[in-house]
Structure formats: C-alpha cells, structure tokens
C-alpha positions as CSV (number, residue, x, y, z in Angstrom):
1,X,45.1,37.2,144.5
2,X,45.1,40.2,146.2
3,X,48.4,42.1,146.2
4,X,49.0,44.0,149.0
5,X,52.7,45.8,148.1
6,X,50.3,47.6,145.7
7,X,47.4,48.3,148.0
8,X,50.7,49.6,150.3
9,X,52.3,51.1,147.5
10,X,55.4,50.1,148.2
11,X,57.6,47.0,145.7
12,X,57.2,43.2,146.2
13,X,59.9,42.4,148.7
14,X,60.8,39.6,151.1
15,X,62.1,41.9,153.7
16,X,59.6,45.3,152.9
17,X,60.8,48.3,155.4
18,X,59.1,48.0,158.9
19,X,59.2,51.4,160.0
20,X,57.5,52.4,156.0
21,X,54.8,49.4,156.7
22,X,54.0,51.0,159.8
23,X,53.7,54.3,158.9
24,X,51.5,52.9,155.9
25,X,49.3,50.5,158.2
26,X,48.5,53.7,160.7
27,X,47.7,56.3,158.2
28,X,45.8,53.6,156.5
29,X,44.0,52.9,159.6
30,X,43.0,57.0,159.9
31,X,42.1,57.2,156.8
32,X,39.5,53.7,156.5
33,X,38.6,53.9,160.3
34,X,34.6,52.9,160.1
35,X,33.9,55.5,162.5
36,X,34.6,58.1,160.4
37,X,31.9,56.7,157.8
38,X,28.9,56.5,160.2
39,X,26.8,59.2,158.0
40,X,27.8,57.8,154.5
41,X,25.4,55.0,153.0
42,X,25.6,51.8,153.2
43,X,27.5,51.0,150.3
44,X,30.7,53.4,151.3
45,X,30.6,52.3,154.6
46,X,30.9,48.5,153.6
47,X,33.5,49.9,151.0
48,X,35.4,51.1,154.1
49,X,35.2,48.3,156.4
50,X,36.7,46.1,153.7
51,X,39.7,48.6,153.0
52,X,39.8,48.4,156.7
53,X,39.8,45.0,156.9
54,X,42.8,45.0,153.7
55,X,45.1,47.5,155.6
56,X,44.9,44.9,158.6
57,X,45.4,41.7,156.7
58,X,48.1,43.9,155.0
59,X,49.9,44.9,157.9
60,X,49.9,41.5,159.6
61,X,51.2,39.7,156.5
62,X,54.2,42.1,156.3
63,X,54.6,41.6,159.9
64,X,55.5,37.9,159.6
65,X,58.4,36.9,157.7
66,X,57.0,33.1,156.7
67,X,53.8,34.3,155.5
68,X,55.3,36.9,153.8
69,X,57.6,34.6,152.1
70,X,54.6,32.2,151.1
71,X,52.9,35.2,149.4
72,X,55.8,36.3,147.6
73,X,56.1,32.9,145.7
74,X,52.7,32.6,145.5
75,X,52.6,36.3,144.0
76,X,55.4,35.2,141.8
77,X,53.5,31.9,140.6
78,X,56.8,30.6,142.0
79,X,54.6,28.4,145.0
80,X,51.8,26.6,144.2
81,X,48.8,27.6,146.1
82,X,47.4,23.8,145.9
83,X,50.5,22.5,147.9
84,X,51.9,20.2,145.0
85,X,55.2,21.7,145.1
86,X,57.4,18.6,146.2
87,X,60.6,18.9,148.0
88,X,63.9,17.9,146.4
89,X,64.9,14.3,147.0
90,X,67.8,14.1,148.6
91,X,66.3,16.4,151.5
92,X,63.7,13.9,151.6
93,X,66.3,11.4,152.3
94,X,68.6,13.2,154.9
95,X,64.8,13.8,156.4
96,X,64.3,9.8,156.7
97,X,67.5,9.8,158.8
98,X,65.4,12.1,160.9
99,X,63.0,10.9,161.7
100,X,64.0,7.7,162.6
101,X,65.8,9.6,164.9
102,X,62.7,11.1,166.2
103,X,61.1,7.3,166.4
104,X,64.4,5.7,168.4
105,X,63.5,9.3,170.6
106,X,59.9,8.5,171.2
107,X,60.3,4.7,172.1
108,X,63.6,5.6,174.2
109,X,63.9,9.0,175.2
110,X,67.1,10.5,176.1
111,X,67.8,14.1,176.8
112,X,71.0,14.1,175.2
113,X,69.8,12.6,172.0
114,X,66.8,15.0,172.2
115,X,69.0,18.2,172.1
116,X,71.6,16.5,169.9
117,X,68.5,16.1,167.0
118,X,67.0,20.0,168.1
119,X,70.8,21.2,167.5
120,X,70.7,19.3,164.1
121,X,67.5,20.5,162.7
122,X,68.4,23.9,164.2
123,X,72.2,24.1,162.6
124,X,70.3,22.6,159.1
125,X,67.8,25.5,159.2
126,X,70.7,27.9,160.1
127,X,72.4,26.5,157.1
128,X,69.3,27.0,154.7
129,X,68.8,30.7,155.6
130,X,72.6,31.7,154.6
131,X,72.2,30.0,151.2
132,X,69.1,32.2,150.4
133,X,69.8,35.1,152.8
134,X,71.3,37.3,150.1
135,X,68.0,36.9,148.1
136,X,65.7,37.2,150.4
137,X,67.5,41.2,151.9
138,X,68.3,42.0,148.5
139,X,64.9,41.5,146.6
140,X,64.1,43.4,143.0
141,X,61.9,42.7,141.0
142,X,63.3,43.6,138.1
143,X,66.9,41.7,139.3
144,X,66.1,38.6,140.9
145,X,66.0,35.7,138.7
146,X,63.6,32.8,138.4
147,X,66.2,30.3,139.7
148,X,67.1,32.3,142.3
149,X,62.9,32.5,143.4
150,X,62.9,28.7,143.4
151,X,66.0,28.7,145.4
152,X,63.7,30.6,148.0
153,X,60.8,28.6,147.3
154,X,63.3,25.3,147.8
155,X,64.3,27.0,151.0
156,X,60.8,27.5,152.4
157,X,59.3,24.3,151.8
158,X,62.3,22.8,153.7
159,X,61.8,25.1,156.5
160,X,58.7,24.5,156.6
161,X,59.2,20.5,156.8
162,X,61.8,21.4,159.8
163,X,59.7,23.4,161.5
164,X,57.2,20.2,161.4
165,X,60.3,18.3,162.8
166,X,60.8,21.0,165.6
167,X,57.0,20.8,166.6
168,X,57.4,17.1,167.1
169,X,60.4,17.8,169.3
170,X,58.6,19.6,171.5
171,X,56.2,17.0,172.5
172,X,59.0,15.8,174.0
173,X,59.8,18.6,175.7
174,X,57.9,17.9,178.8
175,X,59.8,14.8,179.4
C-alpha cells in the first residue's frame, strides 16, 4: 500500500494539518510538474508523471476526511481492504428498527416521519463522532492504542452504514 504521510513526510494522522498539506501538495506540484521534464528521457519523464500523479492522489486523500479515515485503518491493518469487517450486532439491530422505518416511509410517505428518521440517523451519527472525536484530533502513533483504532474503525463502518441510510432518505426527498 502506498503511504502517502511518508511520500508527504509528515506522521500518520486522522486530522493531518491543512495549511502543511497544502503547502506540501504545491511545492510538490513545482517540483514534479511534467513540463519541467520535456528534455529528460523517457524514463524520468514517466518517473515524473507518476510522482505527479502521487502528489495528486496525495493531496486529494488528505483533503477528504472519510477516505482519509479508510486509509488510516487500512494503513494500520485495522480495516480490512476485502470488506469483511462486520459491524457489531446490536447496531445491526437498532438498524432493523430503521429500516423498517424507511419501508413504512416508502409505502406511506409522510413528511413528518421522513424528517423525524433524517433527525435520528443525523443525532445517531452526531453521537458516534463525540465517542471517537478525541481519537480521531488527537492521533499518535506512538500513543494511540489498538482498541482505541477499532473504536474508530467501529465508528466508520457505522457511518458508513448511515450514510447508506441517509442516501435512501433522499430519494424521498423529492416527494
């Protein structure tokens, strides 16, 4: 896997310094830009379009918070790149209620019971983020133990399963 917070040279984090990224990502982008390579051969110039490439894929992974978050597990051989991490059962359950929810919405639609469930899934996601909030801004390598990763990892699975939810919601939007 390619790791980027070394390519960067900054350390693993879940919340890296924006203003440092972007100071990174544009002297990067000086010092690989292809143009600047037009006279050296072939191999140095594909050498410097993929370091190009790099600092982009780089700088749009640190740009988005979720990603990010999937790569650091994944970094951490916290997340399983093969999806097979399962989500904790009694989320599974509170889910079911849910989603029936969502199935009483779609054969009888009702405004108020459509904001009622987006305020639910909304206040559930809220409450996720606080438990793992202090992990995720206060990242160290060195610190951070393994249960505390698969509190995040626990965390982004079930935000990801709500964020599923709120993509269903919003086919009922234009209702």
């Amino acid at each position: 896997m390619e790791n980027y917070f070394d390519f960067y040279g900054i350390p693993i984090s879940f919340r890296p310094n924006q203003a440092e990224v972007r100071r990174i990502y544009y002297a990067n982008s000086k010092k690989y830009h292809p143009d600047f390579f037009t006279q050296e051969s072939e191999k140095k110039q594909a050498e410097v379009l993929e370091l190009s490439s790099k600092n982009n894929k780089a700088f749009e992974l640190f740009s988005n918070p979720d990603a990010l978050m999937k790569y650091v597990l994944e970094l951490k051989g916290v997340l399983n790149k093969e999806k097979t991490d399962a989500l904790p059962p009694m989320f599974l359950m509170e889910m079911m209620d849910v989603n029936e929810e969502l199935e009483m919405l779609a054969s009888d639609f009702s405004v108020e019971r459509y904001n009622q469930i987006l305020s639910d899934v909304q206040h559930r996601a809220d409450e996720l983020y606080r438990e793992v909030a202090p992990i995720l801004e206060n990242y160290n390598e060195a610190t951070t133990s393994s249960s505390e990763l698969e509190k995040v990892k626990n965390f982004f699975l079930k935000k990801q399963y709500l964020l599923r939810i709120k993509e269903k919601l919003s086919t009922f939007a234009s209702r």
